[in-house]
C-alpha positions in Angstrom: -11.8 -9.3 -34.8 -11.8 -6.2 -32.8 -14.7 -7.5 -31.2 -13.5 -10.7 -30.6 -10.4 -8.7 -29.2 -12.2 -6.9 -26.6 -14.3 -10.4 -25.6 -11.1 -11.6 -24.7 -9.5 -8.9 -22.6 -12.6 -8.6 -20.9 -12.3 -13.1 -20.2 -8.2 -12.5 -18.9 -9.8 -10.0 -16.7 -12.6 -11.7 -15.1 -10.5 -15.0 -15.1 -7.4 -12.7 -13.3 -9.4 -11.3 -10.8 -11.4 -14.6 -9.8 -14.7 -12.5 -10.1 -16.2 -15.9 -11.7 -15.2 -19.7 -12.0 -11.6 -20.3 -13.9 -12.1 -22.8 -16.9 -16.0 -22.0 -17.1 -14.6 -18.2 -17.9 -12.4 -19.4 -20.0 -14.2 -21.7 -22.2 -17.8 -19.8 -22.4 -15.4 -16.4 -23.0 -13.4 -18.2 -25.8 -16.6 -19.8 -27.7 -18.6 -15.9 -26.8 -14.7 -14.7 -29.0 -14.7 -17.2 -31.8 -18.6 -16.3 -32.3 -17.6 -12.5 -32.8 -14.9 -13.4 -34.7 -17.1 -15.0 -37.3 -16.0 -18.6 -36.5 -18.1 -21.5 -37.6 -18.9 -24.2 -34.8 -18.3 -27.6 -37.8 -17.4 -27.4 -41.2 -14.7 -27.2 -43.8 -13.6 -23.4 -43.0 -9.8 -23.3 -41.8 -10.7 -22.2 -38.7 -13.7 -23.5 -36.8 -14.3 -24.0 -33.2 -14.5 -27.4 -33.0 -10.9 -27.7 -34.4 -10.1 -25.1 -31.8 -10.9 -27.4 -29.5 -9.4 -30.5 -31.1 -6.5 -29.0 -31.2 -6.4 -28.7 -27.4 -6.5 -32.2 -26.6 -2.2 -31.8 -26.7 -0.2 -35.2 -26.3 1.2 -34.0 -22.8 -2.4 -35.9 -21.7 -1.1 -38.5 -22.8 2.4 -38.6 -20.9 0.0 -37.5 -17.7 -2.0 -40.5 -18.2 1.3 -42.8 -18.1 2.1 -41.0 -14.8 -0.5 -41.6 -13.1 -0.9 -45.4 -14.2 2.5 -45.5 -12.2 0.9 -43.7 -9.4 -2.2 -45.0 -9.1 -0.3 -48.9 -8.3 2.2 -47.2 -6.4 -0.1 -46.1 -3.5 -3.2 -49.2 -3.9 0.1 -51.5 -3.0 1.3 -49.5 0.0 5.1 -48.5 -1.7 4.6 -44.7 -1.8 3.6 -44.6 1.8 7.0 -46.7 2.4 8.9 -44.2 0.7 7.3 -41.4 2.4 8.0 -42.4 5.8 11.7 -43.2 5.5 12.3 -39.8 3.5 10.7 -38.4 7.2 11.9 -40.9 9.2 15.9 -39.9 7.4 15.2 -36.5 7.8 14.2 -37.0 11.7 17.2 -39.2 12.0 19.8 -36.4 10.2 18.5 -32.9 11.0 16.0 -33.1 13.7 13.2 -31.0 13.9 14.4 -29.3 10.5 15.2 -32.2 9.2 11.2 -33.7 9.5 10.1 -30.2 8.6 12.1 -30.2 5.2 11.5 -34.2 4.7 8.0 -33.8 4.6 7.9 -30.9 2.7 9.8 -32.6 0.3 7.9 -35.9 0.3 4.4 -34.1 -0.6 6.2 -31.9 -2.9 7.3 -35.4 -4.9 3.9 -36.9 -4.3 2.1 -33.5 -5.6 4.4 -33.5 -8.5 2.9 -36.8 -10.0 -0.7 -36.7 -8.9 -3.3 -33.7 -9.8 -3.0 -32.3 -6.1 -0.7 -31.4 -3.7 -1.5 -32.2 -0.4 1.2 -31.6 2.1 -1.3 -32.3 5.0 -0.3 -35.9 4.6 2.8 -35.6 5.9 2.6 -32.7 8.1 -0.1 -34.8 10.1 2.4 -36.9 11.3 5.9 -34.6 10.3 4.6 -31.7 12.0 3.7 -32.6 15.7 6.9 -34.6 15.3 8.9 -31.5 14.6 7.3 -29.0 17.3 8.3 -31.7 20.1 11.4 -31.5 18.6 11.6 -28.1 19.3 10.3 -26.3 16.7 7.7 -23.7 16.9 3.8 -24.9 15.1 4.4 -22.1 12.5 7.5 -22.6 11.9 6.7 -26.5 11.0 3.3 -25.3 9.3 5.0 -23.3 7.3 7.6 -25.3 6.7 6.1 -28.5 5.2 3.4 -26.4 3.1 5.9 -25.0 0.8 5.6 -28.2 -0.8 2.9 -26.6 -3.4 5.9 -24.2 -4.9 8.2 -27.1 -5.6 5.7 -29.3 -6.5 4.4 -26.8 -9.0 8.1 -26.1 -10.1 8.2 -29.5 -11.6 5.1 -31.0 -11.7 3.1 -33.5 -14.3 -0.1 -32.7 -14.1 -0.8 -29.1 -13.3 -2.9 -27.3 -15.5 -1.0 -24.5 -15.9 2.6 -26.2 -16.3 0.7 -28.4 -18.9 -0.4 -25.4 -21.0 3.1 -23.6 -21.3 4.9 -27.5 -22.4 1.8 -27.5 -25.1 2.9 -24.2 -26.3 6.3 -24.8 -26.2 6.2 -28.4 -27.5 9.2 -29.0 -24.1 8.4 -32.7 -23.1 8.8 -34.3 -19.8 12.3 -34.6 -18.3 14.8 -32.0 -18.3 12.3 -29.0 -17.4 10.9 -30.7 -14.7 14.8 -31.2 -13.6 15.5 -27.9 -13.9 12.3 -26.9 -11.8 13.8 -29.3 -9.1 17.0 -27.5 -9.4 15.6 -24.0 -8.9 12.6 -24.3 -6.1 15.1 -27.3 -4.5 16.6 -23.8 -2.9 13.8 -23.0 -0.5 13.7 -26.1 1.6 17.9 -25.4 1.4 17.2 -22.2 3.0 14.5 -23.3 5.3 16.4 -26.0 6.7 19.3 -23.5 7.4 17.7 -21.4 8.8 15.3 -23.7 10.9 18.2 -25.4 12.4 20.5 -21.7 12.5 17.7 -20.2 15.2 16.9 -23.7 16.9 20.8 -23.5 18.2 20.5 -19.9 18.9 17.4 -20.4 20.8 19.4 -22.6 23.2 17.5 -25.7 21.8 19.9 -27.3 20.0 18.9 -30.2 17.6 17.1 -33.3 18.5 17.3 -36.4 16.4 15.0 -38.8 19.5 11.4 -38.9 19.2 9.0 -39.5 22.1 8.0 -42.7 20.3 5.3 -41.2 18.8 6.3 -41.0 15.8 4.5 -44.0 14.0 6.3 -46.9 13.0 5.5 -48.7 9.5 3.0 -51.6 9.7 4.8 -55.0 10.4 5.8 -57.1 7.1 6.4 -53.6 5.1 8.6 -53.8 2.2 12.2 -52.1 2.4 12.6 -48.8 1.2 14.9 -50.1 -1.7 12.3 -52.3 -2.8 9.8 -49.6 -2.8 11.6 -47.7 -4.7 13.3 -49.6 -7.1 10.1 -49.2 -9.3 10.6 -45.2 -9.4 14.4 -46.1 -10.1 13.4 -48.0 -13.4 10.8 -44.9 -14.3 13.3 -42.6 -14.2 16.0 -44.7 -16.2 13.1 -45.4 -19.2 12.0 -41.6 -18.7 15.4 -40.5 -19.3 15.9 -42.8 -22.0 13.6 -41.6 -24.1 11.2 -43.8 -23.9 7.3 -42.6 -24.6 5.8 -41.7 -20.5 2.6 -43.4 -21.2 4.6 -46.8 -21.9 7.1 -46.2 -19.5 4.6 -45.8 -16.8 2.5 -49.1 -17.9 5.0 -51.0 -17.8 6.7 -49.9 -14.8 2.8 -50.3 -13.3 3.3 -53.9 -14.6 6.8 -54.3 -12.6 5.0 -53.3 -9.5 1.9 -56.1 -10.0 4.7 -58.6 -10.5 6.7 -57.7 -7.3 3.8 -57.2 -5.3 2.3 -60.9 -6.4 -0.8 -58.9 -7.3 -2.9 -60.4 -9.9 -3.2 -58.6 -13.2 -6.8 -57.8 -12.8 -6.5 -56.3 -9.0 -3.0 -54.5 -10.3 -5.2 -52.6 -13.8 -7.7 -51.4 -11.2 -5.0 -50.0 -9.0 -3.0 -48.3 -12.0 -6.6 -47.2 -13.1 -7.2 -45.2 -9.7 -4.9 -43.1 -10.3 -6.2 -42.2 -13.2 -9.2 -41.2 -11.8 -7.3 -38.3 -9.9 -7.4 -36.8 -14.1 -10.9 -35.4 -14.4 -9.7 -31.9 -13.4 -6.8 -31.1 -15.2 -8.0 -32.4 -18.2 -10.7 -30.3 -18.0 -8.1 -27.4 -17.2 -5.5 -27.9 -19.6 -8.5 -28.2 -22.3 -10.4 -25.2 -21.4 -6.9 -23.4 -20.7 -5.6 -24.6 -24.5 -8.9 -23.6 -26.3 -8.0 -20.3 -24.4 -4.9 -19.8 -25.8 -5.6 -21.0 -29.4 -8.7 -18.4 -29.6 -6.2 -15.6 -28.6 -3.7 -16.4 -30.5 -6.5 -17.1 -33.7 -8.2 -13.6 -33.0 -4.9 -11.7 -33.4 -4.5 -10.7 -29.7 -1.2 -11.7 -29.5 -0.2 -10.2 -32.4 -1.4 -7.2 -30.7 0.3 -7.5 -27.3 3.4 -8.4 -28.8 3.7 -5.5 -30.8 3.4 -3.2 -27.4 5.6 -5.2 -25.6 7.8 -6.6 -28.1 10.3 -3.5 -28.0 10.7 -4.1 -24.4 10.8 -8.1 -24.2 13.7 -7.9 -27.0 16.1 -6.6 -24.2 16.2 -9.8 -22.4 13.4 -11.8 -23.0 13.4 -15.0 -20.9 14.1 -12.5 -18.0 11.1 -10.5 -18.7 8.8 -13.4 -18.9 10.1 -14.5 -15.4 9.3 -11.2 -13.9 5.6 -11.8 -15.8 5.0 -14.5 -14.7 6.6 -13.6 -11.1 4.3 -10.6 -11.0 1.2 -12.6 -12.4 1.6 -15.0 -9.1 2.3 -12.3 -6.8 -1.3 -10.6 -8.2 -3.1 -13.5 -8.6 -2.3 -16.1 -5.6 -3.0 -18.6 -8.2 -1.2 -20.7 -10.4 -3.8 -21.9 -12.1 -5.4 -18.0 -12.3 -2.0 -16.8 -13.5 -2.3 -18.6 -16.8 -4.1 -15.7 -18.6 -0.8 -13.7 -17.7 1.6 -16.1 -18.8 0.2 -17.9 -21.7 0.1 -14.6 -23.8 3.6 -13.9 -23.2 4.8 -17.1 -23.3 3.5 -17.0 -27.1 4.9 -14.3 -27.8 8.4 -14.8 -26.6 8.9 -18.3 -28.2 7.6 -16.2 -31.6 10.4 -14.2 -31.0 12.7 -17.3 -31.3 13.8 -17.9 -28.0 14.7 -21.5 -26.5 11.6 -23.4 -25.6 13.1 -25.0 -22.6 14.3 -21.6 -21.0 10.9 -20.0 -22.5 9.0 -22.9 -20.1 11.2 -22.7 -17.5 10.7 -18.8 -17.0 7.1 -19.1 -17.3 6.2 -21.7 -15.2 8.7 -21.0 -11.8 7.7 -17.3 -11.6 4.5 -17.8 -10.4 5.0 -21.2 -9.0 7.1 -19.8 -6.3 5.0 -16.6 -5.8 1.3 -18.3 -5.9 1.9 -18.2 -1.8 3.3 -15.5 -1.1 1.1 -13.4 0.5 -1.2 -15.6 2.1 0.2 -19.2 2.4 -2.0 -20.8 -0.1 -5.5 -21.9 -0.1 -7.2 -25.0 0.4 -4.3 -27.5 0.1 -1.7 -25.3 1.3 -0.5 -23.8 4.3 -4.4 -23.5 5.5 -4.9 -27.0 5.6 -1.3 -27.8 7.5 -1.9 -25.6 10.2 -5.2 -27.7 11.1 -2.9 -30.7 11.5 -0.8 -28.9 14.0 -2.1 -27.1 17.0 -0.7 -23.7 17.8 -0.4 -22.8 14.3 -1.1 -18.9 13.5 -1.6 -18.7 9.6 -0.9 -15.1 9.4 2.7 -15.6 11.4 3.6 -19.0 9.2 2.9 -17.6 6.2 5.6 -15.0 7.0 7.9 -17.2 7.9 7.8 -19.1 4.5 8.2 -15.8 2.7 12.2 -15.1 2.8 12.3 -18.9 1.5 10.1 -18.1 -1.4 11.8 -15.4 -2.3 15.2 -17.4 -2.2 13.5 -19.8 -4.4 12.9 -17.1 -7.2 16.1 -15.4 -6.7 17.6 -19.5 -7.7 15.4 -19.6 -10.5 15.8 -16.0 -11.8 19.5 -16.7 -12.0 18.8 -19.7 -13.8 16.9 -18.3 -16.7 20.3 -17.0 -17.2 22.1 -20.4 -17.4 19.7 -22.8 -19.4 
């Protein structure tokens, strides 16, 4: 065990300081554990490594799956992009250039929360010329729109990461994502603010009038209420009660009959959004098998009887600031799982409320994973392609204060929930 101990440290390690790829660590450091541990591959043992990894297939798959059935119809028929455009289009006609930053920061924050990836690029490609001729400087707009990852992230359905802390906690779908809304909602509060505080000081003023470039929605496009009166009955069923994987078939099957599509066009749309599942399946599986094998090997036990003393002052606290610090390190959510999972464990051994235990662990690093550098590859990098004049180093410090907000909100919830 001490062996398999040591094999494991030495996986969190590699895996925290991205010295080799995430879930092939993982898994190959795991199996390398459970060998040293004296772990059979098959039989009849109570602990083998194939019911390690059975046992990290969790049932939050499942309610992904239903998701992305929705999804996957949603966007094939057009009604995402419908909604999309008037969130924009009501934030143009409200708050100006703020009001497009924030809208489409928003819009891909909602759209990242459902699917596997975040892209705020498709809104800022239109959202964030918009915004700069309506006075507002590229990084500012850049900046801006890709905070979307950390609210997305707050209260999302299909990253890896979030996934792993529900299937620790058992916390289903609903109220934490909520809660996630409620505490990252605070940095597009703040950025908006803030955005439209210096555009008057700058003389500017706010300007709701477009140069007519901003692209109007094909001819013959549904309203917005019908376009979203599908998401309206998700919600309702989700809130219900009712299983996620139904709820999103059937709402899948609301969408074919509105749109007139046939059933067999309408399964293959619901089924391409399922195809967007490959890598966090593979994630949440690899990050599971993780966890079980530490847990199994007794490193938690160890951890938590270092840490345990200190934790019992104000645990759900202290596993914020964990999992704030493991962002802040890390620049990853998904790399700041070998942080968090541990502690995560340990506090909800300790009795604590799985909601709040979640809630704590996720946000922390949600908010910080950009910090210092904007993000990579769907982030702020990305963004500031889509709109000239952008300086990544000078947006990224820009979106800081509002990050910062944002964990302040959801460090003073971990006192409330």
């Amino acid at each position: 065990m001490e062996l398999a101990q040591i094999i494991m440290v030495l996986t969190l390690a590699v895996m925290i300081a991205g010295w080799a790829p995430l879930y092939i660590t993982a898994t190959v450091g795991s199996a390398l554990a459970c060998f040293a541990a004296g772990f059979p591959l098959t039989g009849t043992a109570e602990i083998t490594v194939q019911k390690l990894l059975i046992a990290s297939i969790n049932p939050v798959i499942v309610d992904m799956l239903g998701v992305l059935l929705f999804i996957g119809i949603m966007q094939k028929c057009g009604y995402m992009d419908v909604i999309i455009w008037h969130i924009v289009d009501f934030g143009r006609k409200k708050g100006g250039a703020p009001g497009v930053s924030t809208a489409a920061g928003l819009a891909a924050a909602m759209l990242g929360a459902l699917t596997a990836f975040t892209q705020p690029v498709i809104t800022a490609t239109v959202a964030g010329p918009a915004a700069v001729r309506l006075g507002l400087t590229p990084n500012k707009a850049a900046g801006i729109i890709s905070l979307a990852n950390t609210v997305a992230n707050c209260c999302s359905f299909t990253h890896p990461t979030y996934l792993a802390i529900l299937a620790i906690t058992g916390v289903k779908f609903g109220l934490i994502n909520m809660y996630g809304l409620i505490g990252s909602i605070w940095i597009y509060v703040f950025c908006y603010y803030r955005a439209k505080r210096e555009l008057i000081a700058e003389g500017i003023g706010i300007k709701t009038d477009d140069d007519g470039s901003f692209e109007p929605l094909p001819e013959g496009s549904p309203s917005f209420k019908k376009a979203f009166f599908p998401f309206l009955v998700l919600c309702v069923a989700f809130f219900a009660g009712i299983p996620v994987f139904l709820v999103g078939m059937f709402c899948g099957i609301l969408v074919i009959i509105m749109t007139h599509m046939s059933l067999a066009d309408g399964e293959k749309a619901m089924v391409s959004g399922v195809t967007q599942i490959a890598i966090p399946i593979v994630a949440i599986i690899s990050l599971m098998f993780m966890s079980n094998v530490i847990t199994k090997v007794g490193l938690v036990t160890l951890i938590a009887e270092y840490v345990r003393p200190y934790l019992s002052l104000a645990p759900i606290q202290l596993l914020f600031l964990a999992s704030f610090t493991a962002g802040l390190v890390t620049q990853s959510y998904a790399a700041s799982a070998p942080i968090i999972l541990p502690f995560t464990q340990i506090v909800l051994d300790m009795g604590c409320d799985p909601l709040a235990t979640s809630f704590a662990a996720i946000t922390g690093a949600a908010v910080m994973q950009l910090f210092l550098s904007g993000g990579a590859l769907t982030a702020l990098p990305v963004v500031a392609g889509v709109i000239p004049g952008t300086v990544q180093k000078l947006a990224n410090r820009y979106q800081r204060p509002a990050m910062l907000v944002g964990a302040a909100a959801c460090f003073i919830l971990t006192f409330i929930i």
